[in-house]
ROVEXVO-826497 format. One record per residue: residue number from 1; residue in one letter; x, y, z of N, C-alpha, C in turn. Coordinates in nm, 2 decimals. Layout:
REM ROVEXVO-826497
+-----+------+--------+--------+--------+--------+--------+--------+--------+--------+--------+
!  nr ! rest !   n_c1 !   n_c2 !   n_c3 !  ca_c1 !  ca_c2 !  ca_c3 !   c_c1 !   c_c2 !   c_c3 !
+-----+------+--------+--------+--------+--------+--------+--------+--------+--------+--------+
! NUM !    a !      X !      Y !      Z !      X !      Y !      Z !      X !      Y !      Z !
...
+-----+------+--------+--------+--------+--------+--------+--------+--------+--------+--------+
REM end
This chain:
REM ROVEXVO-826497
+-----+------+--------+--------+--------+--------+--------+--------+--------+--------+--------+
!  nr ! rest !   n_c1 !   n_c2 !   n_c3 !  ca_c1 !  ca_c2 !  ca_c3 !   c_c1 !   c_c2 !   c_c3 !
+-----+------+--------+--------+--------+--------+--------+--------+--------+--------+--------+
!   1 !    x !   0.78 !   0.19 !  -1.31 !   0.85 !   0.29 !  -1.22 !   0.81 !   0.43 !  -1.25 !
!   2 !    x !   0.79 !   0.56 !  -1.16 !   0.72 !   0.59 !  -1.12 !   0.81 !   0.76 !  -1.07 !
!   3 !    x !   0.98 !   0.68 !  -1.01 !   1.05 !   0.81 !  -0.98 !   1.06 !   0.78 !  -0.83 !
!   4 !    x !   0.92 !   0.74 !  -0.78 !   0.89 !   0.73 !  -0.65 !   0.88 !   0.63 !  -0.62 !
!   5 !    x !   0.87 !   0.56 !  -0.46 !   0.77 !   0.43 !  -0.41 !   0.65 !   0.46 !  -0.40 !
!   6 !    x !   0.58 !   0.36 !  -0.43 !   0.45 !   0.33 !  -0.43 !   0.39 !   0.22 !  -0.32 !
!   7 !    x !   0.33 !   0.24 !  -0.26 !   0.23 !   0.15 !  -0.16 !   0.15 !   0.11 !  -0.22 !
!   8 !    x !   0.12 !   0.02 !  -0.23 !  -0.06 !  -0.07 !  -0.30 !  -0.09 !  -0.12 !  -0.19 !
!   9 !    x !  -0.23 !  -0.12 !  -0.16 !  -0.27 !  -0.20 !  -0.03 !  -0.39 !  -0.28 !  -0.10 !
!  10 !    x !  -0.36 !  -0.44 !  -0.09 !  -0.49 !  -0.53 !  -0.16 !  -0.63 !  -0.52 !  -0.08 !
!  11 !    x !  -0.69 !  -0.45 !  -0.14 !  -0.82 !  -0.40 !  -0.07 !  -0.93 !  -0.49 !  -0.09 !
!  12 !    x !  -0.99 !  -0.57 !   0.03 !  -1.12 !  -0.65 !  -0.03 !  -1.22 !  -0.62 !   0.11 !
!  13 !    x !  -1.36 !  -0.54 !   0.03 !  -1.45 !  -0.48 !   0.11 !  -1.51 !  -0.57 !   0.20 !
!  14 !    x !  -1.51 !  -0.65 !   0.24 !  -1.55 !  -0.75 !   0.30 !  -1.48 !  -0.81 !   0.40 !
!  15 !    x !  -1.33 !  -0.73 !   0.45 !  -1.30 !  -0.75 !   0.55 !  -1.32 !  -0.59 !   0.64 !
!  16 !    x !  -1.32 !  -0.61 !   0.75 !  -1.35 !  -0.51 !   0.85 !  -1.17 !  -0.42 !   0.81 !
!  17 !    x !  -1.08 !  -0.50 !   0.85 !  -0.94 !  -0.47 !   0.81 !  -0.85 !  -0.37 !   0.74 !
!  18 !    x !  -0.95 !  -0.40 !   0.63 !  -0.95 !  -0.26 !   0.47 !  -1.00 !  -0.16 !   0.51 !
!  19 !    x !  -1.08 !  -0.13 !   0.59 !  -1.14 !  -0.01 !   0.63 !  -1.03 !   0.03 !   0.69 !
!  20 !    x !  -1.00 !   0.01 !   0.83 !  -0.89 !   0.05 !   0.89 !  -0.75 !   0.10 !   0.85 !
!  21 !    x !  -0.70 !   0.00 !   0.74 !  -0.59 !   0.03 !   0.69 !  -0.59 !   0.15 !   0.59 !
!  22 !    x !  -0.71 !   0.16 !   0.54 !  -0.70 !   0.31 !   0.40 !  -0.71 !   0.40 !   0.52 !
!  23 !    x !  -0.80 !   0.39 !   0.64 !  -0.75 !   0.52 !   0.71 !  -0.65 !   0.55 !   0.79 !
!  24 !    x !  -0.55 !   0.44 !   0.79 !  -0.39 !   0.47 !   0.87 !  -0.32 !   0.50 !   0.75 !
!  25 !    x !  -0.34 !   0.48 !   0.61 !  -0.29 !   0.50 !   0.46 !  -0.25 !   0.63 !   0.49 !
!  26 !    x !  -0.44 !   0.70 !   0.51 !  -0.47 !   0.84 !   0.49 !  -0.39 !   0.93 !   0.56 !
!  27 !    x !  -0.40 !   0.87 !   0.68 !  -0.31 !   0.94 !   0.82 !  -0.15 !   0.95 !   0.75 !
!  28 !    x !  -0.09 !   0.85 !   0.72 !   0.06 !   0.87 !   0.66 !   0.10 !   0.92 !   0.55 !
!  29 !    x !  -0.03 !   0.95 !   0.46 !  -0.03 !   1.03 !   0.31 !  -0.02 !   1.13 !   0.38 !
!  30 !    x !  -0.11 !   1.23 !   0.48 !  -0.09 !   1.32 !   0.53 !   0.02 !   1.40 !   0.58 !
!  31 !    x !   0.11 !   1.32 !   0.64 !   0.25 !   1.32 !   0.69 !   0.36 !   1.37 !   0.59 !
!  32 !    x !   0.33 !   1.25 !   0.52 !   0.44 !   1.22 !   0.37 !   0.42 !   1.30 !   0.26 !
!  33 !    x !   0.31 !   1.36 !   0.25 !   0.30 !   1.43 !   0.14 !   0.29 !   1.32 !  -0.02 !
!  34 !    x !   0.36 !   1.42 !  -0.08 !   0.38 !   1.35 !  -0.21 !   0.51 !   1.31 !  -0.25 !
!  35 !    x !   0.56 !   1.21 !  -0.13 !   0.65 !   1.15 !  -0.12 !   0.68 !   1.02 !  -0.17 !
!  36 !    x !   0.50 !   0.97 !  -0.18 !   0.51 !   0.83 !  -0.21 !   0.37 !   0.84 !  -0.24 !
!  37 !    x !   0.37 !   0.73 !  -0.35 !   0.18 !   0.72 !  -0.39 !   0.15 !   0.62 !  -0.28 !
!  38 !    x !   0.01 !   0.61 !  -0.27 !  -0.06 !   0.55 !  -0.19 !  -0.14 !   0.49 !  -0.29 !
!  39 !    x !  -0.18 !   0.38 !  -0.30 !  -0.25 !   0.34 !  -0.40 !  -0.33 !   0.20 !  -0.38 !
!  40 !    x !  -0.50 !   0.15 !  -0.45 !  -0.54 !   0.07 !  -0.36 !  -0.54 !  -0.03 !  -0.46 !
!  41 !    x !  -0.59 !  -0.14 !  -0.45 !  -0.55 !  -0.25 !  -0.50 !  -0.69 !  -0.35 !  -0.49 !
!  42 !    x !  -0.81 !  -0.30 !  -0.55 !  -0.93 !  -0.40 !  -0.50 !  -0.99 !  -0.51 !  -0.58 !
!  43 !    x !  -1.01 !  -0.61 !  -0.47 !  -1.03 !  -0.75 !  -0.55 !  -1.14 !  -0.72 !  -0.60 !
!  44 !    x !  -1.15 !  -0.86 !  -0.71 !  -1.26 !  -0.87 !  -0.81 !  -1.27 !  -0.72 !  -0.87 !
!  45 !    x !  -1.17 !  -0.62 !  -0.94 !  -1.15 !  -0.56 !  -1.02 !  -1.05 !  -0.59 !  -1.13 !
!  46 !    x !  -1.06 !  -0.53 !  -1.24 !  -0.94 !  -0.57 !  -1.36 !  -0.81 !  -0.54 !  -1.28 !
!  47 !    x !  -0.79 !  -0.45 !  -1.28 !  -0.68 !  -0.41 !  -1.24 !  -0.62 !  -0.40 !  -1.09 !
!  48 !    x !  -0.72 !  -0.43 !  -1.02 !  -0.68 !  -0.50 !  -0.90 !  -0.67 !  -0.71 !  -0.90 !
!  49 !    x !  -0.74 !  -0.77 !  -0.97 !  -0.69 !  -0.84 !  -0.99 !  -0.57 !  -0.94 !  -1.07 !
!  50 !    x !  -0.51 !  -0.86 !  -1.16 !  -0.36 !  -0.82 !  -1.27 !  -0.30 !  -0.80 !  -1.18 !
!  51 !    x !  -0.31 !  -0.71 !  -1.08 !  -0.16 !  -0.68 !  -0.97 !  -0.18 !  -0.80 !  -0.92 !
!  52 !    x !  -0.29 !  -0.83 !  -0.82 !  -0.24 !  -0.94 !  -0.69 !  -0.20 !  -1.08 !  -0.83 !
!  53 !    x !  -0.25 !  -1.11 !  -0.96 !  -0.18 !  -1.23 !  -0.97 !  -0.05 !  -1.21 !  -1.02 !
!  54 !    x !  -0.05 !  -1.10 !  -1.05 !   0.18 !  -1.05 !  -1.10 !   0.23 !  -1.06 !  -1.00 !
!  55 !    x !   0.18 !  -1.06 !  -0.83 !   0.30 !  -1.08 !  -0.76 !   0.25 !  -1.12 !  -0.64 !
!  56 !    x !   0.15 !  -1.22 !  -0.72 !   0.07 !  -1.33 !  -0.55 !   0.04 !  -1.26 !  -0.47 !
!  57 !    x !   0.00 !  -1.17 !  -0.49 !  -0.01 !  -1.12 !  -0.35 !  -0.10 !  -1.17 !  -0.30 !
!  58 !    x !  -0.18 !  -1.17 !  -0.16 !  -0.29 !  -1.18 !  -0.07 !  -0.45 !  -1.06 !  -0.06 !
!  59 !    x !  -0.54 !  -1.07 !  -0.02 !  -0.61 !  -0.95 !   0.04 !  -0.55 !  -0.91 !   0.17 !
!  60 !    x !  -0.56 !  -0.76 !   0.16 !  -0.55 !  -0.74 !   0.32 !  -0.39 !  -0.73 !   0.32 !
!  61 !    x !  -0.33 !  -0.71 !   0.16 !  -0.15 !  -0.71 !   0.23 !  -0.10 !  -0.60 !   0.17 !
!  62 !    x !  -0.03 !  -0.56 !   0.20 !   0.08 !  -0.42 !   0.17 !   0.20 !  -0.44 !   0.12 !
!  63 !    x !   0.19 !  -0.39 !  -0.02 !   0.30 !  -0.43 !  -0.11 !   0.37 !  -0.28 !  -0.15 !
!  64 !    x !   0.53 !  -0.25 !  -0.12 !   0.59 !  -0.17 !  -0.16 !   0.67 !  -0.18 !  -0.29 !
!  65 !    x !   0.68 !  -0.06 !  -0.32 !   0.74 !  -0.08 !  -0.47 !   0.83 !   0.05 !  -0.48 !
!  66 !    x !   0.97 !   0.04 !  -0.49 !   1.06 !   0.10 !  -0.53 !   1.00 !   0.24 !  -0.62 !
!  67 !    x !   1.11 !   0.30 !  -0.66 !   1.07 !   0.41 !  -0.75 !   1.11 !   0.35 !  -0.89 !
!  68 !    x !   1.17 !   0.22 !  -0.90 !   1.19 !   0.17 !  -1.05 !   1.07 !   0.08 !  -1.08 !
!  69 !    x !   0.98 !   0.06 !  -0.98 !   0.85 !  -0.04 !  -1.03 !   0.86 !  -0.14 !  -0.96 !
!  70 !    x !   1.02 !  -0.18 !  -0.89 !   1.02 !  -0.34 !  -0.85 !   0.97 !  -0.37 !  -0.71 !
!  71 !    x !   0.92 !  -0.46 !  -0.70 !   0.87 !  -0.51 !  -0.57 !   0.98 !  -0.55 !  -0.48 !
!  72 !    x !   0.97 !  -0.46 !  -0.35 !   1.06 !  -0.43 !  -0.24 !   1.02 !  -0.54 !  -0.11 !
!  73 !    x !   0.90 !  -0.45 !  -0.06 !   0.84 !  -0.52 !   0.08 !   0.71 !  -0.60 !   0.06 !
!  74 !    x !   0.68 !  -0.66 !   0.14 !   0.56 !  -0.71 !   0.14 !   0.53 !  -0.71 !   0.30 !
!  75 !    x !   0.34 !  -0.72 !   0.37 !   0.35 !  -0.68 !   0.49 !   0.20 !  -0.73 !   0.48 !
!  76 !    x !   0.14 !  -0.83 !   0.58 !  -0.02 !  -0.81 !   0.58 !  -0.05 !  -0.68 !   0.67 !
!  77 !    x !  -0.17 !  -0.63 !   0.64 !  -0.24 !  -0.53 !   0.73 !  -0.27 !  -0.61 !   0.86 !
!  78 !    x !  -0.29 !  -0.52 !   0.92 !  -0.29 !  -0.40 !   1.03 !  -0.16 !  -0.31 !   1.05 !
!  79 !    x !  -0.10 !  -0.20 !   0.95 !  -0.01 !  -0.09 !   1.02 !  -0.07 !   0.00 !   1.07 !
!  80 !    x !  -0.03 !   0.09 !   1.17 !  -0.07 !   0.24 !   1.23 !   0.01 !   0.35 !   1.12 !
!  81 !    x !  -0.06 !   0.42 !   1.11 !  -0.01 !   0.54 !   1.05 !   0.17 !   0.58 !   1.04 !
!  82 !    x !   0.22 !   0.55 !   1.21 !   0.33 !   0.59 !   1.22 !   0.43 !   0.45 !   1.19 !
!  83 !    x !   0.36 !   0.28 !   1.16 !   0.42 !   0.19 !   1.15 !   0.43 !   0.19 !   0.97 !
!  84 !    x !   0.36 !   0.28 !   0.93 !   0.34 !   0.26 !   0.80 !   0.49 !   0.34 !   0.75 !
!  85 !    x !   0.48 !   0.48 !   0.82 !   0.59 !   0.54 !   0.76 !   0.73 !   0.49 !   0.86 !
!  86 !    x !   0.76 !   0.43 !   0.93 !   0.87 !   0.36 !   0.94 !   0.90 !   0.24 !   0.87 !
!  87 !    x !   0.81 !   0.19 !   0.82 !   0.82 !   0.05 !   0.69 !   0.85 !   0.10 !   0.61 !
!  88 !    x !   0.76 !   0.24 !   0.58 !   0.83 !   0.29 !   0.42 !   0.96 !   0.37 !   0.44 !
!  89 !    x !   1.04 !   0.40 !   0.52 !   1.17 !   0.46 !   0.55 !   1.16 !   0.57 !   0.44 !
!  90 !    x !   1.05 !   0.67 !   0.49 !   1.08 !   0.81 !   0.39 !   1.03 !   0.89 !   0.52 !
!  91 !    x !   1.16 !   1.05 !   0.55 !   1.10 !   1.09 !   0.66 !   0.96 !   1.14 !   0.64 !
!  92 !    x !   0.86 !   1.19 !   0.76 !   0.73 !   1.28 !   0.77 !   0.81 !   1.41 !   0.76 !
!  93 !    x !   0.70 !   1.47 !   0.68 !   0.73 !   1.64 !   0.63 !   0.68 !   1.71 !   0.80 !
+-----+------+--------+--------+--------+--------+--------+--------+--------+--------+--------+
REM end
């Protein structure tokens, strides 16, 4: 936990998908400020793959996390910028 929510998005460079989604990320980090981390999650790394097996996740999926650490939402990619910050229910600055 963190104070904040955190976004992780399971990143695997080998789909077309991951591209799109870190730049609708970028688009809603812009909005949000430093309201919420954005944070990536890429396979075949240590530490990207310690998160996806702590909480199964998939490639290509969007996992939210409370400000106490716990796992809230789960969502495969494709969001828009403005679908992203209505999933994360924090207003745009």
């Amino acid at each position: 936990g963190t104070g904040k929510p955190a976004l992780v998005f399971v990143y695997d460079p080998n789909l077309g998908v991951s591209l799109s989604q870190t730049e609708q990320m970028n688009e809603a980090r812009d909005q949000l400020g430093d309201q919420v981390y954005f944070l990536i999650a890429q396979i075949s790394s240590r530490e990207g793959d310690q998160l996806i097996a702590e909480h199964g996740a998939r490639t290509a999926e969007l996992l939210l996390f409370d400000p106490e650490g716990e796992l809230i939402k789960r969502q495969s990619a494709l969001l828009s910028a403005s679908e992203l910050i209505q999933w994360l229910d924090v207003p745009a600055l």
